[in-house]
C-alpha positions in Angstrom: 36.2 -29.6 -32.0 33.8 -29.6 -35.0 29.9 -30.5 -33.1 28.7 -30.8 -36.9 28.0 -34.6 -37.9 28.1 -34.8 -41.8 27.4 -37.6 -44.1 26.3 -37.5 -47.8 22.6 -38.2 -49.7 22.9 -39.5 -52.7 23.3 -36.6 -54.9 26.6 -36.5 -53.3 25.5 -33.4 -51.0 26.9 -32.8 -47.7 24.1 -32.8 -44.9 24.0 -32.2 -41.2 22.8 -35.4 -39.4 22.4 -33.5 -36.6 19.4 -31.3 -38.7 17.8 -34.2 -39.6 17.3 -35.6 -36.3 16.6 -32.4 -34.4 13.2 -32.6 -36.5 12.1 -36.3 -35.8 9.1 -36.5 -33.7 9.5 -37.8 -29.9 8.2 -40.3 -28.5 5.9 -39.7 -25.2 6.4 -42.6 -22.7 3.6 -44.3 -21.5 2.5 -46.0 -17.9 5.5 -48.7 -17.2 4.8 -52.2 -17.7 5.9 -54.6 -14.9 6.2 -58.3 -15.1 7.3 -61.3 -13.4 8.0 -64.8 -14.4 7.5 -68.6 -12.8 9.2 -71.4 -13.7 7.1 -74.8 -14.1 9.2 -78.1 -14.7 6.4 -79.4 -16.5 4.7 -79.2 -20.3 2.4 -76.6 -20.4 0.1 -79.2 -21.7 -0.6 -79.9 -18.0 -1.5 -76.2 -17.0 -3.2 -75.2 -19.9 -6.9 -75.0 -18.3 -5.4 -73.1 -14.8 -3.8 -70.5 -17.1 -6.7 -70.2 -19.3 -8.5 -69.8 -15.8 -6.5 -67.2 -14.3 -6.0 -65.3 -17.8 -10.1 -65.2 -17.7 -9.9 -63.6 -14.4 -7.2 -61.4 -14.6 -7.5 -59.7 -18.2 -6.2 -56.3 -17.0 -2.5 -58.2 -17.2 -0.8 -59.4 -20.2 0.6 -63.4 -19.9 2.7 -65.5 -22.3 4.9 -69.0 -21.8 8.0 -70.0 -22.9 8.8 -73.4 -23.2 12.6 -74.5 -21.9 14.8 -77.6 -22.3 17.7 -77.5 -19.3 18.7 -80.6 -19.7 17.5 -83.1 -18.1 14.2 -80.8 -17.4 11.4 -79.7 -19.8 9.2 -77.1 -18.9 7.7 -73.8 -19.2 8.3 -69.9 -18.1 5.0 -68.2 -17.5 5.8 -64.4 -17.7 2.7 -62.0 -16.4 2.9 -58.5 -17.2 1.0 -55.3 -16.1 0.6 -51.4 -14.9 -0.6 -52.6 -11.3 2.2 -54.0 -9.1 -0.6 -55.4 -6.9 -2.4 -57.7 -9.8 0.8 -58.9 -10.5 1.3 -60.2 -7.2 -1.7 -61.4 -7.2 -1.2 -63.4 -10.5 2.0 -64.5 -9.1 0.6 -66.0 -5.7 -2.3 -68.3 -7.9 0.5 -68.9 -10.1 2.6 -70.4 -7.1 -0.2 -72.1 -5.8 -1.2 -73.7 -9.4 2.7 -74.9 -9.1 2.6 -76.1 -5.5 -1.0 -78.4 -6.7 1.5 -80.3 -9.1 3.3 -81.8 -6.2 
């Protein structure tokens, strides 16, 4: 079985494929990135001020919201991401506990 991948440049020259990516740099990972989401069945119009809160006090994690429409509900994903599985869980508990305030 031939191991050589071939395609043509534009000259109309055959080339290895292969040669080409042997010499690409790689890519060194970096510390994983965890994340967890919460569901609010309200606007985020009414949680603005406790995210802006908790974002204030947790700025070593990452946060972003994602507004949904399931039908008949409106409402929002609040996704936290981070390096430290323990400020995550800690995000996540005030998160629940700004949900559980809402009644």
């Amino acid at each position: 079985m031939d191991q050589t991948a071939y395609t043509k440049d534009l000259t109309g020259s055959e080339i290895d494929v292969r040669d080409d990516a042997r010499s690409l740099p790689v890519l060194q990972s970096g510390q994983l990135i965890l994340s967890d989401e919460l569901r609010f069945e309200v606007g985020e119009g009414l949680i603005a001020a406790s995210l802006r809160d908790l974002a204030a006090e947790l700025c070593d994690l990452t946060s972003d919201s994602y507004r949904f429409h399931d039908r008949p509900v409106y409402g929002t994903s609040i996704v936290v991401r981070g390096t430290d599985q323990a400020r995550l869980h800690q995000a996540v508990e005030r998160l629940e506990g700004i949900r559980r305030s809402l009644g």
